[in-house]
N, C-alpha and C positions, 0 to 999 in steps of 0.2 A: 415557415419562411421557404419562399422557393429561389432556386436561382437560376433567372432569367436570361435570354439574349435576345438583346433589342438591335436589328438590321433595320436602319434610317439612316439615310443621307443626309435628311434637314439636321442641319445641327439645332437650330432654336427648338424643333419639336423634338429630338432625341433629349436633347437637356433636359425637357421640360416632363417627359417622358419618365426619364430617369428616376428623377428627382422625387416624382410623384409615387413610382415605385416603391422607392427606397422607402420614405416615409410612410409607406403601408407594411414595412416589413420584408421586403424582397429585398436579395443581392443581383443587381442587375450589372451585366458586360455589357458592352455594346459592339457595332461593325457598323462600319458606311457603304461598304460594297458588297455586293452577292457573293463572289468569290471569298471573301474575309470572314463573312459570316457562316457559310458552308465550312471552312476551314476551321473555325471556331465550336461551331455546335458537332462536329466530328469530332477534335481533340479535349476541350471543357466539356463536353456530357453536360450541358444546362437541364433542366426538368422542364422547360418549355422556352422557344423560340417566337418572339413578336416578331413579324416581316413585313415590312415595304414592298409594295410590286415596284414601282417605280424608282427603280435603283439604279444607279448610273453605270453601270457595267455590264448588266447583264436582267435580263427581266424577271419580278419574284418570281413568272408562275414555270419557270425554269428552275431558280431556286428549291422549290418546295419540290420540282419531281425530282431534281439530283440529291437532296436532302434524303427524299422519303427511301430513296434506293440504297443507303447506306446505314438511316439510323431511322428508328420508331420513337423517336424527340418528337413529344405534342407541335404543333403548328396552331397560332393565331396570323391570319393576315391582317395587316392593320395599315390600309391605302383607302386614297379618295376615289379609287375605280368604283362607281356605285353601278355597275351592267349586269344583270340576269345574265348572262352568256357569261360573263367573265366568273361570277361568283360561282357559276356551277364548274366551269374548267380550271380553276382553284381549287375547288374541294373534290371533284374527280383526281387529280394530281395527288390529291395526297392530306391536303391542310384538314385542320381540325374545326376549325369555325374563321368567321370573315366578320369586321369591326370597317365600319363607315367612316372616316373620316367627314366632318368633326366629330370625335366623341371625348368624352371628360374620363379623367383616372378613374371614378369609382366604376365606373362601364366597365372600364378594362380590366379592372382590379376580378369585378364578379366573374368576369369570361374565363379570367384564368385559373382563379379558383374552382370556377365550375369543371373547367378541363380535367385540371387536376384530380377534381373530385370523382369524376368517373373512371379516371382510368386506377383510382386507387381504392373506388368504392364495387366493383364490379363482386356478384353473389356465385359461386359457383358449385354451388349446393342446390341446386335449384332442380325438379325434376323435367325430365323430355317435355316440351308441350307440342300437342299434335292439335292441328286442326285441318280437317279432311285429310288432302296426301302431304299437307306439309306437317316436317316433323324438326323442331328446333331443339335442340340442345347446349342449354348455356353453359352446361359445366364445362362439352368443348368446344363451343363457340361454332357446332356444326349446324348447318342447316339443308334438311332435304327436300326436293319435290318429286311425289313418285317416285322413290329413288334415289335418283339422281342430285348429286351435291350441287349446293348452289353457290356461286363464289361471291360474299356477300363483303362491302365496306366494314369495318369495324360499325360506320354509325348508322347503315343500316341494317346491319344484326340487332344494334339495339332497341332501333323503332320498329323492325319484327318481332321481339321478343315480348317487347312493351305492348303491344298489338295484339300479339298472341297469348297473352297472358289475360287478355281481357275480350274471349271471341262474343262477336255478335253486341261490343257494346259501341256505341260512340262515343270516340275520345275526340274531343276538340284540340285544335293546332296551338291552341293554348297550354293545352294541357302538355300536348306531348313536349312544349317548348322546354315547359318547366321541368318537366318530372325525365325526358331524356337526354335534352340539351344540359337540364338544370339552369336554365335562364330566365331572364324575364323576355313576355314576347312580347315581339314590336310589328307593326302593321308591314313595314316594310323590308322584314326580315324575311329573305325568300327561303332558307335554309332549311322548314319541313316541307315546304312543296320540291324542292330539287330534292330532297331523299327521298318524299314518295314516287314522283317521277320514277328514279333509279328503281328502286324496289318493284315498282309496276312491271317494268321492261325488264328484268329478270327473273317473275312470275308469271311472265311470258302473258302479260296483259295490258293495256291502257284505259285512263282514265276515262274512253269513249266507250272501251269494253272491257269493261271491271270482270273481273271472278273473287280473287280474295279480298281485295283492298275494294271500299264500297264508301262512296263521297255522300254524307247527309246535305243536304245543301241548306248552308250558313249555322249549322253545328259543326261537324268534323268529318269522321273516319271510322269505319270501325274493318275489324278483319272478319273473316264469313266461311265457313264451308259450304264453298259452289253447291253444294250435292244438296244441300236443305235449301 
């Protein structure tokens, strides 16, 4: 059982929300304004936070940066903003994954257990993996190029790591959906393209001029040492 905070205005959806929670085993709080709900996941310590952008106070994707600057509380955003720009300056900000508005409890139920799942399943026993000048290390989550540290999202360390653990193979956006989201993937989930994106731009490369990260076209991805 986890316990929840659900920031929703709609009262019909909040109830409905709730409700479906509970009966899957979660203790959920709720909030209807940004402020309430910051105030809430500060003082109640929830084990993960569902958010609304569209909150009558104040806008989520302010929420989640003032959230993220005080507390490492998982984030699901869960709005009808469906916008490529928006979803990526959501989870630049801080959030942990983004849920479409319509979706059904058991969507939401898995997202959160997935969240859950990784931040409680994470291996840190795992040896350096180097490929060419990058050198990752999960036990402390460091990552080098040349050198030089690289300041990496928690989720994309782990679609480096996921990547690097597997040089020169291709892995489909499929796979990486499941195996580092832990999700099911959906055509219209942009969520491995905006972390490869990131991850590209500070590998100091784009997907027009690849070096580590290398596009199969309509299989996947795989990671490369430039040097072979």
């Amino acid at each position: 059982m986890a316990q929840l905070l659900l920031v929703e205005d709609d009262a019909a959806v909040r109830s409905a929300l709730m409700r479906a929670l509970t009966e899957r085993g979660h203790a959920v709080t709720s909030a209807v304004t940004g402020m309430s709900g910051l105030h809430r996941a500060v003082e109640d310590r929830p084990d993960l936070v569902i958010l609304d952008l569209g909150l009558p106070d104040i806008d989520g994707h302010e929420v989640v940066r003032m959230l993220r600057a005080v507390s490492p509380v998982p984030i699901i955003v869960a709005t009808a903003r469906d916008d490529e720009q928006e979803i990526a300056r959501v989870l630049d900000a801080g959030a942990d994954d983004y849920l479409v508005k319509p979706f059904g409890a058991v969507q939401l139920d898995a997202r959160i257990r997935a969240v859950l799942r990784r931040l409680q399943g994470e291996d840190d026993a795992s040896q350096p993996l180097v490929v060419g000048e990058l050198r990752i290390d999960p036990r402390s989550r460091h990552v080098t190029l040349a050198g030089r540290p690289l300041d990496l999202r928690p989720k994309e360390f782990d679609l480096l790591c996921y990547l690097a653990a597997r040089p020169d193979q291709v892995v489909s956006k499929r796979e990486l959906m499941t195996q580092v989201w832990q999700l099911p993937y959906g055509g219209a989930d942009k969520t491995v393209d905006v972390h490869l994106s990131w991850l590209r731009n500070k590998l100091g490369e784009s997907a027009q001029q690849p070096r580590y990260i290398r596009a199969v076209r309509g299989v996947g991805v795989k990671l490369v040492d430039p040097a072979t």
